[in-house]
N, C-alpha and C positions, 0 to 999 in steps of 0.2 A: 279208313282205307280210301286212297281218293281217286276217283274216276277217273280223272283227265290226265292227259298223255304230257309230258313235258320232258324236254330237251335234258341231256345227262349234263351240261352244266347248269342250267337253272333246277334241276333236281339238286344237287350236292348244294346248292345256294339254301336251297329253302332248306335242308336237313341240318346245315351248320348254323342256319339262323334260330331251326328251332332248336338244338344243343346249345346252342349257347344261350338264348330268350331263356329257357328250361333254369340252366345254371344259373343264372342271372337269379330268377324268379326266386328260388330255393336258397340261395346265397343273400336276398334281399328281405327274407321275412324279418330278420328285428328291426328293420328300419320305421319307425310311424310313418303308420298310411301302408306300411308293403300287407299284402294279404295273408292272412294268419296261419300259421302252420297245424294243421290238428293231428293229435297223437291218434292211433289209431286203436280201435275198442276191443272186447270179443265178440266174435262177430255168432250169431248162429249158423249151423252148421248147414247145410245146403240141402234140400229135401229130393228125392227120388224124381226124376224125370220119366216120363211117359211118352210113348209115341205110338198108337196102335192097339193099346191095352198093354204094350210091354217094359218095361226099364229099360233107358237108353243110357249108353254112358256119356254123355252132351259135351263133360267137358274135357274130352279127348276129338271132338270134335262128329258125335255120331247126328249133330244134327245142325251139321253145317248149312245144308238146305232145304231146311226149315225154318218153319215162325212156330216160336215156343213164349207160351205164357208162363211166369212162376207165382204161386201163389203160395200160401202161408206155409204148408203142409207138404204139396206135391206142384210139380210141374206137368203142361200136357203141350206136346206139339205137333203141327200139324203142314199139310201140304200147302194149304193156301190161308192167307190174310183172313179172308172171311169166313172158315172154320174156327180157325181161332179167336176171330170176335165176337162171332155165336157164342162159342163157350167161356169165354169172359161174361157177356150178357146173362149167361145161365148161371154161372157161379156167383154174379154180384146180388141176385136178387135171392141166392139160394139161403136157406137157413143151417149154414155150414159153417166152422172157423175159418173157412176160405171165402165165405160171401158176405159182401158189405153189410148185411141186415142181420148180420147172426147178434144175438145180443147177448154183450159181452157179461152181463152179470150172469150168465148161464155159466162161465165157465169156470165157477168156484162153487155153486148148485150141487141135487142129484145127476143135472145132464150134463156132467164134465166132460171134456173131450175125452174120448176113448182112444182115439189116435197115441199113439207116441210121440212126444214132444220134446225135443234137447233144445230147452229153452234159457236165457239169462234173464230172464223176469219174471216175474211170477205170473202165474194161470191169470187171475181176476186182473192185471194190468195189460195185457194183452190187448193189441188193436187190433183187426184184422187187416180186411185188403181196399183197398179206394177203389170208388167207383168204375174210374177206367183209371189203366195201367200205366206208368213209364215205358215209352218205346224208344227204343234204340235200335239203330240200322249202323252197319258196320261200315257203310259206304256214303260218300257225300248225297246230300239230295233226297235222304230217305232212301235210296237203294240197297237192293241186297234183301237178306230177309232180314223178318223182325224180332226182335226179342222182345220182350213187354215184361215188366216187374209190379207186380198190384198189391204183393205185401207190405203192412205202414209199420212204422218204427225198426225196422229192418235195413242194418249193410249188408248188402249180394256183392261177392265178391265174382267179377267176370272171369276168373282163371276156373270159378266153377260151371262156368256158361260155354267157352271154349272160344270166344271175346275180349278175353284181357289185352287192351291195352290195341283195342282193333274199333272203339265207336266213331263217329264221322257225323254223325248228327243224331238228334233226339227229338222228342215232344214230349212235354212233361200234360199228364194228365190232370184229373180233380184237383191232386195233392200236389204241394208241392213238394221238389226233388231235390237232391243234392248226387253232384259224381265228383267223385274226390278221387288223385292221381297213385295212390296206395292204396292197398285191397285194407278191407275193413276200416273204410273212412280217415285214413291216416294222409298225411299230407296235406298241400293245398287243394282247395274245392274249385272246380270249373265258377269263374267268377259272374259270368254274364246272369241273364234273368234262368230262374230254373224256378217261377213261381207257377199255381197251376193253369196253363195252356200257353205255357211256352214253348216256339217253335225254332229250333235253331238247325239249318239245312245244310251251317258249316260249322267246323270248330276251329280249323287252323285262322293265318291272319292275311293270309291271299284274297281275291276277286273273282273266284273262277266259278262261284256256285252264291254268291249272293251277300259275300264277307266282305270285311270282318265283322265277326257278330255284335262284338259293342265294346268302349270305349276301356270298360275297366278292365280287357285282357288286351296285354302286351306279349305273351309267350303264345304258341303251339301247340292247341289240345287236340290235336288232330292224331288219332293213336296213342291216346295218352291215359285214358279214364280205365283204372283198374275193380273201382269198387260204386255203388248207386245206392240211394237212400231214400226212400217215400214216407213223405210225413201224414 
């Protein structure tokens, strides 16, 4: 979603350039060298949101203004940035299937997870969550609130976030990330670097906040990212 105010014909300029760069992009994957199309996988299911001690439903949009962490199990959100980084800081060091330090051979053990888990791999394959998170801001510049994603081997699809198809820039944390243009990793992947502490403050191919972000995107990812991956 992008900040800056712009005139209604260079608005219809930029929207037809990015339908057609889009078309382009997606029309040009079997060419060698064009960027690889990926099928997209099952993804796991989206785990219960939190705001307050309650379930929210986030992605009908009950937590538009909010900053929401999602972690392996459950999500929690909250009024400000630094609540939310607090309890990031608490769960990474927690001894939880949400906390970086849980150790994974536990999870085929007597201390099995006890949670309920609608999983596509098995318990003892499981990773958890990276040290700090995937942030996405729905507006150029970091603006807006934040979403953060700190589960690893995991596609979050943003239509369960209430973000599909609304990111505008990111910072990739520890891990590296990947946002791919179809939900559950399907499609083409945002090409630029999304290795860990990557900062990109734009996505489209404009100048207005510090673009383009690099060389190997020709298309418009600006409102584009349906689905995110933390390795």
């Amino acid at each position: 979603m992008k900040r800056v105010s712009l005139g209604v014909a260079a608005a219809c300029v930029i929207s037809i350039a990015a339908l057609v760069g889009t078309a382009a992009a997606t029309g040009s994957s079997a060419r060698a060298g064009a960027d690889p199309v990926h099928a997209a996988v099952v993804a796991t299911p989206a785990p219960p949101v939190y705001f307050n001690g309650h379930q929210i439903d986030i992605a009908h949009g009950a937590a538009a203004q909010l900053n929401c962490v999602i972690y392996l199990t459950y999500g929690n959100c909250f009024h400000t940035v630094a609540e939310m980084k607090a309890d990031e800081a608490r769960v990474a060091t927690s001894n939880t299937p949400d906390g970086n330090s849980f150790p994974g051979a536990a999870l085929s053990g007597p201390q099995a997870i006890t949670r309920v888990l609608t999983i596509t791999r098995p318990l003892h394959a499981l990773l958890t969550s990276c040290s700090t998170p995937l942030s996405v801001w729905t507006d150029e510049g970091y603006g807006g609130t934040e979403k953060d994603f700190a589960a690893e081997q995991i596609w979050r699809n943003m239509s369960d976030y209430g973000i599909d198809n609304q990111i505008s820039s990111f910072i990739v944390g520890a891990c590296n990330s990947h946002l791919a243009e179809n939900a559950n990793g399907g499609g083409l992947w945002y090409p630029c670097d999304t290795t860990a502490g990557a900062h990109h403050r734009e996505m489209d191919l404009d100048n207005n906040n510090g673009g383009p972000p690099c060389a190997a995107q020709s298309t418009n990812w600006n409102d584009r990212v349906s689905s995110t991956w933390v390795d």
